[in-house]
The first five atom37 places (N, CA, C, CB, O) and aatype in JSON, in Angstrom:
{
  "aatype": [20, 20, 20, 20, 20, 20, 20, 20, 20, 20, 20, 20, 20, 20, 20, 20, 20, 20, 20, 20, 20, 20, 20, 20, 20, 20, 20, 20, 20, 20, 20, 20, 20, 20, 20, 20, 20, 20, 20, 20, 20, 20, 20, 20, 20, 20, 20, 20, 20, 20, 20, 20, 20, 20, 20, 20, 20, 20, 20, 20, 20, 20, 20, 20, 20, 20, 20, 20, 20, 20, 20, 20, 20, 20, 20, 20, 20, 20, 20, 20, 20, 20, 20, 20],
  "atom_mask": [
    [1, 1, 1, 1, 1],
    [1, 1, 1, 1, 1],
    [1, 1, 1, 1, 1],
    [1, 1, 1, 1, 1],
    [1, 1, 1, 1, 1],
    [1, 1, 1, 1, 1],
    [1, 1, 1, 1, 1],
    [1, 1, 1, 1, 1],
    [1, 1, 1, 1, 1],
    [1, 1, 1, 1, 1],
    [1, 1, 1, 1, 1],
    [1, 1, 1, 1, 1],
    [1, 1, 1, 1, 1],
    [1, 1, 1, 1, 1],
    [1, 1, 1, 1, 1],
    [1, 1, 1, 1, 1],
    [1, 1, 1, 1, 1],
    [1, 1, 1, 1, 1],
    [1, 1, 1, 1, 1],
    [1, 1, 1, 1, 1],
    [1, 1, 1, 1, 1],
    [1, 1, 1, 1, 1],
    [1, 1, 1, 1, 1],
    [1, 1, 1, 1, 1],
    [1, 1, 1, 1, 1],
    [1, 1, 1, 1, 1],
    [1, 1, 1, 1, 1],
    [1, 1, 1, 1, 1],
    [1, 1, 1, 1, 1],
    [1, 1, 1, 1, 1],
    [1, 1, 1, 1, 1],
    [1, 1, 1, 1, 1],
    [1, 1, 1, 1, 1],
    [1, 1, 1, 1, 1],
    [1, 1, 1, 1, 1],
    [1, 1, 1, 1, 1],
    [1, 1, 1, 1, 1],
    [1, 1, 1, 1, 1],
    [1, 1, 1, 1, 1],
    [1, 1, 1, 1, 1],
    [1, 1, 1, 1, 1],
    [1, 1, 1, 1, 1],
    [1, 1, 1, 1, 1],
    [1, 1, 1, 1, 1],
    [1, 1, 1, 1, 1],
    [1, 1, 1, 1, 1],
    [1, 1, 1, 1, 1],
    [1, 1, 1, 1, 1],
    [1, 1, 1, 1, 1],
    [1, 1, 1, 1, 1],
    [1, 1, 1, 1, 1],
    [1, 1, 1, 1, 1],
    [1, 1, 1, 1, 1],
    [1, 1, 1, 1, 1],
    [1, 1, 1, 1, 1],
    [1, 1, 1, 1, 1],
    [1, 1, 1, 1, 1],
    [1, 1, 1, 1, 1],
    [1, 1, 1, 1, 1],
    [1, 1, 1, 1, 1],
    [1, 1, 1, 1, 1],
    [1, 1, 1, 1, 1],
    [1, 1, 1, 1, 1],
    [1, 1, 1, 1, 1],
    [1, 1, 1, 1, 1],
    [1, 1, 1, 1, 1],
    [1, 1, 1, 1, 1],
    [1, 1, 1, 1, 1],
    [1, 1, 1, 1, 1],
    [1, 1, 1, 1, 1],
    [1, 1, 1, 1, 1],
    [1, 1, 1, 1, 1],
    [1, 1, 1, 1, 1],
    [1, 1, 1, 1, 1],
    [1, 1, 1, 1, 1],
    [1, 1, 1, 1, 1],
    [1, 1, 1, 1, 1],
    [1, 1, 1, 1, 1],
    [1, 1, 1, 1, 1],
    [1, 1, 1, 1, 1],
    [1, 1, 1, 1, 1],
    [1, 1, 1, 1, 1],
    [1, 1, 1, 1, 1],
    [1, 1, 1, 1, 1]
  ],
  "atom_positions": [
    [[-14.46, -19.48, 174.29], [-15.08, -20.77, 174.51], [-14.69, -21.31, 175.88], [-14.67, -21.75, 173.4], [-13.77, -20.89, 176.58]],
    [[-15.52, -22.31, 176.17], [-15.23, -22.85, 178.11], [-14.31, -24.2, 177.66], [-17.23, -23.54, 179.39], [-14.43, -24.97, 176.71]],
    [[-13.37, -24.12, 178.73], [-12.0, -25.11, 178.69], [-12.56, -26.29, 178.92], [-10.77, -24.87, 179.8], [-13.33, -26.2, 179.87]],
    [[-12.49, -27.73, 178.31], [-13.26, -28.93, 178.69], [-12.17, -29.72, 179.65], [-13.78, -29.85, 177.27], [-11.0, -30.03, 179.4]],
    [[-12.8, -29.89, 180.61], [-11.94, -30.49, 181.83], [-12.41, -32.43, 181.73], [-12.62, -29.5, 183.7], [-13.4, -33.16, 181.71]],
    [[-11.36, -32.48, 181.7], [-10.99, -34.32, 181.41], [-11.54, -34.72, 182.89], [-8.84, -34.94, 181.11], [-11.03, -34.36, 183.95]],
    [[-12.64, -35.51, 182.74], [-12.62, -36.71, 184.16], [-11.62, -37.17, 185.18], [-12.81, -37.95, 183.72], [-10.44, -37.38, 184.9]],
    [[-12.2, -37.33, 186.53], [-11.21, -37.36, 187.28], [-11.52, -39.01, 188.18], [-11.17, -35.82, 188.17], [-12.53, -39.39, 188.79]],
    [[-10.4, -39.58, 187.97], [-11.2, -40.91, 188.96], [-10.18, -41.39, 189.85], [-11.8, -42.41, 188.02], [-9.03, -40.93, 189.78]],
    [[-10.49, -42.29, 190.71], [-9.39, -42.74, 191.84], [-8.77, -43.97, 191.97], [-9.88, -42.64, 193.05], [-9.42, -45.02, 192.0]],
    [[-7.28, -43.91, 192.07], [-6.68, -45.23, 192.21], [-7.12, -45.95, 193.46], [-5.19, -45.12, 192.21], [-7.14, -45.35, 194.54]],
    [[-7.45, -47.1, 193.37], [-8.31, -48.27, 193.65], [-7.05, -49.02, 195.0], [-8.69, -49.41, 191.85], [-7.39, -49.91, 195.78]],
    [[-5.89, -48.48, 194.98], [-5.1, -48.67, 195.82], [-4.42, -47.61, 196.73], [-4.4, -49.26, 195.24], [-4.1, -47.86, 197.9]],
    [[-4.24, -46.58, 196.2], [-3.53, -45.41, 197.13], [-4.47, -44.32, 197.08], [-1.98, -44.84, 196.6], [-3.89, -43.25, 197.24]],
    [[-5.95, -44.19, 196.87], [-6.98, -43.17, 196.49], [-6.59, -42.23, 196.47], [-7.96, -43.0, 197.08], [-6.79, -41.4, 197.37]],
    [[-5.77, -41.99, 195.23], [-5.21, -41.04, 195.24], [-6.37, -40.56, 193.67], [-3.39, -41.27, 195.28], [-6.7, -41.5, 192.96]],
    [[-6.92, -39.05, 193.26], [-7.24, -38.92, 192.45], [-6.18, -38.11, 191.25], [-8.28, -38.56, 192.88], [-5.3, -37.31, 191.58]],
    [[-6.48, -38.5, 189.83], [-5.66, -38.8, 189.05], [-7.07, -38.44, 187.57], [-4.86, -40.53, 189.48], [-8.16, -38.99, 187.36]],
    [[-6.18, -37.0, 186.64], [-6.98, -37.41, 185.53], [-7.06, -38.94, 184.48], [-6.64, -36.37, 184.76], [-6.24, -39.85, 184.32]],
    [[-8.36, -38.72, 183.95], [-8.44, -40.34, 183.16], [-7.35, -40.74, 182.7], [-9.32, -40.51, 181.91], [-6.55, -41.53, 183.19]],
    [[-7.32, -40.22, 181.79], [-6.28, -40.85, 180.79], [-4.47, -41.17, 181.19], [-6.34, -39.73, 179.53], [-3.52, -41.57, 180.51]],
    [[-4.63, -40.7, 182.78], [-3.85, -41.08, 183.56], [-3.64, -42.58, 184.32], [-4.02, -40.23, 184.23], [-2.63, -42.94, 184.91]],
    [[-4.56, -43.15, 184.17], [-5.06, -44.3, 185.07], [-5.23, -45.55, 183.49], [-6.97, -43.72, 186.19], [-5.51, -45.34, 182.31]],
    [[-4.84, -47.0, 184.41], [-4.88, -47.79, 183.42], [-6.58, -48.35, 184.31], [-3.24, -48.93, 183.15], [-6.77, -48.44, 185.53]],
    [[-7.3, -48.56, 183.5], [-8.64, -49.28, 183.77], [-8.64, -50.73, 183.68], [-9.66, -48.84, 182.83], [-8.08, -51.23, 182.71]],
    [[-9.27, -51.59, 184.67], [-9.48, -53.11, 184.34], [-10.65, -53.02, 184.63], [-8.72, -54.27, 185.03], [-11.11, -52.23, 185.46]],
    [[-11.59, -54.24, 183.67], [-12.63, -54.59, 183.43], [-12.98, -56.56, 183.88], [-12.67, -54.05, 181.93], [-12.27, -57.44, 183.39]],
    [[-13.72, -56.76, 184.5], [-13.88, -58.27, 184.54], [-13.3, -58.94, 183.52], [-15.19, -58.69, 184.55], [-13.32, -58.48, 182.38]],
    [[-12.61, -60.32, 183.9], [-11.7, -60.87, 182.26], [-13.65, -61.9, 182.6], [-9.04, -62.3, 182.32], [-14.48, -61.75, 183.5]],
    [[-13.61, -62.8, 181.44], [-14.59, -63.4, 180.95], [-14.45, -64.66, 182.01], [-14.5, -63.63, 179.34], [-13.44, -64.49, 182.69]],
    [[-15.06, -65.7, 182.31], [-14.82, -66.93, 182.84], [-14.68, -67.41, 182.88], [-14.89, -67.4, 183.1], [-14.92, -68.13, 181.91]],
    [[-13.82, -68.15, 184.41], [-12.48, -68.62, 183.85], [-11.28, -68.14, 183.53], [-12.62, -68.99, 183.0], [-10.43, -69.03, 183.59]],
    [[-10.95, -67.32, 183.28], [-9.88, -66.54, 183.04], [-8.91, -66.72, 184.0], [-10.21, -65.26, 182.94], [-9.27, -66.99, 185.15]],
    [[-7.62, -66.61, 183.69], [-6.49, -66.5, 184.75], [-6.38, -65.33, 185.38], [-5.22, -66.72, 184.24], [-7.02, -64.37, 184.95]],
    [[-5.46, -65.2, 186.64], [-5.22, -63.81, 186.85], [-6.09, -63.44, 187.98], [-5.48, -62.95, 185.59], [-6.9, -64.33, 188.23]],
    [[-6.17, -62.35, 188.77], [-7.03, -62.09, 189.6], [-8.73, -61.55, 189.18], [-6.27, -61.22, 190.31], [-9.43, -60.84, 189.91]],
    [[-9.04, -61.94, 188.16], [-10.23, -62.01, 187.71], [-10.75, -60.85, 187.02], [-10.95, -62.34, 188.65], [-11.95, -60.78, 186.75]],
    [[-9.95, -59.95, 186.74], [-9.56, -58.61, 185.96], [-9.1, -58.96, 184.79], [-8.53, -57.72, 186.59], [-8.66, -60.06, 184.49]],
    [[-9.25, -57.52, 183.75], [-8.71, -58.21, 182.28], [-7.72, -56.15, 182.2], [-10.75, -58.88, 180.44], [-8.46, -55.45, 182.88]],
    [[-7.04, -55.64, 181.89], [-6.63, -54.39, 181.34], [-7.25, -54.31, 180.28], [-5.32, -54.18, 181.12], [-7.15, -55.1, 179.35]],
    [[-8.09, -53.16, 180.32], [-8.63, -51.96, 179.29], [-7.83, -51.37, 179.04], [-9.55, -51.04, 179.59], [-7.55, -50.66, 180.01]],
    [[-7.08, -51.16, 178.05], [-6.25, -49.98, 177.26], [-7.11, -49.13, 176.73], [-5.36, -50.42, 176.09], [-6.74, -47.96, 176.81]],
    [[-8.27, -49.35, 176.16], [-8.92, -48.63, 175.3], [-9.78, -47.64, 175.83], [-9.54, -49.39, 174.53], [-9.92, -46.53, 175.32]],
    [[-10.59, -48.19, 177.24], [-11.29, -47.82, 177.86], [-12.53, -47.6, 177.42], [-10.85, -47.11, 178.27], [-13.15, -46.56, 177.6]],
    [[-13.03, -48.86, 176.68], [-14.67, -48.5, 175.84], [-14.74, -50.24, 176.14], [-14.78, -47.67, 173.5], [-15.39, -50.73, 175.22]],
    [[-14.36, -51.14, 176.96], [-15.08, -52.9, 177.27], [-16.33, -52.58, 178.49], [-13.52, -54.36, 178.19], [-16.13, -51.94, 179.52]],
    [[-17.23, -53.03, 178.2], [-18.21, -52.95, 179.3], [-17.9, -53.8, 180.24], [-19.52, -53.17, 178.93], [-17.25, -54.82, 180.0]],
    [[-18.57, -53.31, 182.11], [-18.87, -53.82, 182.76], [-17.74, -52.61, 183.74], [-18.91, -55.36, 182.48], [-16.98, -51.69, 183.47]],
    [[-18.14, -53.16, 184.69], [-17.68, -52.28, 186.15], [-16.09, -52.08, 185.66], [-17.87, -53.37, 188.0], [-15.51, -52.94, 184.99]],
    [[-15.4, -50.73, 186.13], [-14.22, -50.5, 185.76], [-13.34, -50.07, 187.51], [-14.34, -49.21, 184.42], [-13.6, -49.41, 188.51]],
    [[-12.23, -50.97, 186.98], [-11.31, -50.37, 188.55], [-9.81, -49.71, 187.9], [-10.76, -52.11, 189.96], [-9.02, -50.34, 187.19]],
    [[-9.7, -48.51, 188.26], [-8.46, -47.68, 188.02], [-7.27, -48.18, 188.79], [-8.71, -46.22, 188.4], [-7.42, -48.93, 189.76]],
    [[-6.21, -47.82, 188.42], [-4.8, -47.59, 189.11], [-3.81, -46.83, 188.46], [-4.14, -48.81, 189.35], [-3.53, -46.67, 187.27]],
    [[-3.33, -46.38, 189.53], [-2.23, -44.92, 189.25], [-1.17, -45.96, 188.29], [-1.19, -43.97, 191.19], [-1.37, -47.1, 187.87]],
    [[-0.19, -45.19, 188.16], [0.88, -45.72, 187.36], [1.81, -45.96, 188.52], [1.45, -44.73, 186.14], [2.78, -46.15, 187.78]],
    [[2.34, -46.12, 189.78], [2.69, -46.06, 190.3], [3.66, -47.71, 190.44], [1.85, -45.4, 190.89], [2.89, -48.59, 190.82]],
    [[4.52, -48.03, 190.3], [4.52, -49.37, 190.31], [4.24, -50.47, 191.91], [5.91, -49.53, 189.66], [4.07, -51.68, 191.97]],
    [[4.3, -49.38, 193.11], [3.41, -50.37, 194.2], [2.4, -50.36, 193.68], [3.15, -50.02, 195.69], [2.01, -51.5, 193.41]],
    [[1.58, -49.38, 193.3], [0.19, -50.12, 193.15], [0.01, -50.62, 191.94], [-0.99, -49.3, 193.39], [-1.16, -50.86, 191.65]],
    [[0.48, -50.76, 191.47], [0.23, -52.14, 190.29], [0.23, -53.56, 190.72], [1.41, -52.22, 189.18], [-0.46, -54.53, 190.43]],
    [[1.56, -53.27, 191.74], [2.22, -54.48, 192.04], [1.2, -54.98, 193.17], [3.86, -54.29, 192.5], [1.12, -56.2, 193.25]],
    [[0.36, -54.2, 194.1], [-0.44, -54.66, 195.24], [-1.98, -54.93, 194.21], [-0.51, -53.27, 196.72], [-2.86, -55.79, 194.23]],
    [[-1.74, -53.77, 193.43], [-3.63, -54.78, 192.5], [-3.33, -56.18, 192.33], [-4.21, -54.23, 190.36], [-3.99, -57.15, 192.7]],
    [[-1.94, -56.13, 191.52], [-1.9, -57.68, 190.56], [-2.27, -58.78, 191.62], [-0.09, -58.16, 189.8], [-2.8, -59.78, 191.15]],
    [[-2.05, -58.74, 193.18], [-1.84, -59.37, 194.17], [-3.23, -59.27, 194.48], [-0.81, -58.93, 195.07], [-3.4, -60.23, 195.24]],
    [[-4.44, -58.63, 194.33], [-5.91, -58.69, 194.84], [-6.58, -59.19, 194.39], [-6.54, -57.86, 194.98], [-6.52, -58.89, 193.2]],
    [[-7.89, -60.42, 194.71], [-8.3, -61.06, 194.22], [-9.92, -59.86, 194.17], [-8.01, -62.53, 194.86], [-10.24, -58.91, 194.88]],
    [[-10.61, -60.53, 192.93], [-11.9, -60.07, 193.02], [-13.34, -61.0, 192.75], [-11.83, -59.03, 192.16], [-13.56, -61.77, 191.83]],
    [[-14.0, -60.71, 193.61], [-15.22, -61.76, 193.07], [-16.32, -61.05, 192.34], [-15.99, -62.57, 194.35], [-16.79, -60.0, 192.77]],
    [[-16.81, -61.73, 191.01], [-17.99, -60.96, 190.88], [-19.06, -61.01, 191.77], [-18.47, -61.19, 189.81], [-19.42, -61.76, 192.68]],
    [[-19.66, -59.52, 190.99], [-20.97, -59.64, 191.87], [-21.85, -59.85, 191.18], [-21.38, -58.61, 192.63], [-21.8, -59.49, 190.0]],
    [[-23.14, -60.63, 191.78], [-24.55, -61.21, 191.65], [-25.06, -59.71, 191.19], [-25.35, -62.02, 193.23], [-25.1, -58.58, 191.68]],
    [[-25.53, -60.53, 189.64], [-26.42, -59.56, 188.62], [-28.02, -59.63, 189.5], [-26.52, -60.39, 186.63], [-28.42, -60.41, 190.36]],
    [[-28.62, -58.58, 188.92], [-29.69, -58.25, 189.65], [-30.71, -59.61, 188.69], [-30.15, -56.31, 189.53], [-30.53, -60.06, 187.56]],
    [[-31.72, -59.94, 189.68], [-32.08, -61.23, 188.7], [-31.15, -62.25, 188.81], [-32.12, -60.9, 187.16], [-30.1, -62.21, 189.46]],
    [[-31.67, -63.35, 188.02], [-30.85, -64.36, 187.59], [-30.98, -65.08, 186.57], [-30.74, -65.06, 188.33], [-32.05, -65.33, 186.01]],
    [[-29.61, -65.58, 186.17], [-29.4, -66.33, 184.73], [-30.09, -67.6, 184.76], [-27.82, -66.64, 184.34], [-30.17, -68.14, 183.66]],
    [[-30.5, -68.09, 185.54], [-30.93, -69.54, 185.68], [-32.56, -69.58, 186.14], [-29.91, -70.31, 186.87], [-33.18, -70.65, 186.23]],
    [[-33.09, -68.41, 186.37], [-34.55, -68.4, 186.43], [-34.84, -68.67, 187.95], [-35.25, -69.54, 185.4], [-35.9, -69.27, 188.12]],
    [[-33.96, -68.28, 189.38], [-34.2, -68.59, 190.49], [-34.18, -66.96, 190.9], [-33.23, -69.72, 191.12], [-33.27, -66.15, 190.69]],
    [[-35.25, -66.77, 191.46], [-34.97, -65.05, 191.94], [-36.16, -65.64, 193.29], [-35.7, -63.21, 190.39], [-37.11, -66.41, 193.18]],
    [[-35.73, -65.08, 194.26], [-35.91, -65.09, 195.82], [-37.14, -64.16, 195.75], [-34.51, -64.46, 196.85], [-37.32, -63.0, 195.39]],
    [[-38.08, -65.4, 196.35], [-39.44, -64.57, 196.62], [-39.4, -64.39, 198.05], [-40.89, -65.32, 196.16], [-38.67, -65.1, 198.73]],
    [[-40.39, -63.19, 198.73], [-40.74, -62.78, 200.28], [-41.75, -63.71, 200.71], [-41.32, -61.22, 200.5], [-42.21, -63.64, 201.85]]
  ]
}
């Protein structure tokens, strides 16, 4: 039988690549939320854009320190979308 090779993704601070289940994942926290606008995925099944980091404790310690803004959904929630 063929060997199943685990996903490979990159810490978001030292791009360093790292199998999955190596990497802790954060997901947008909801709004409002404290914190740099990230929530930790342990589970790795919360929707929406995911950012990795090694286990490394600088880069934990330089994520916890990065701010993030969301980004503008395609469309809009309020019924204003930019005509040409």
């Amino acid at each position: 039988m063929t060997e199943r090779r685990e996903p490979v993704r990159m810490c978001v601070i030292c791009r360093q690549r790292f199998a999955k289940s190596q990497l802790l994942r954060h997901v947008p926290a909801a709004e409002g939320a404290a914190g740099n606008g990230l929530e930790a995925d342990e589970t790795a099944v919360k929707t929406g854009r995911g950012w990795y980091v090694c286990q490394s404790p600088q880069c934990r310690e330089r994520f916890a320190g990065m701010k993030f803004r969301r980004k503008s959904q395609k469309g809009s929630k309020n019924g204003k979308n930019k005509s040409h």
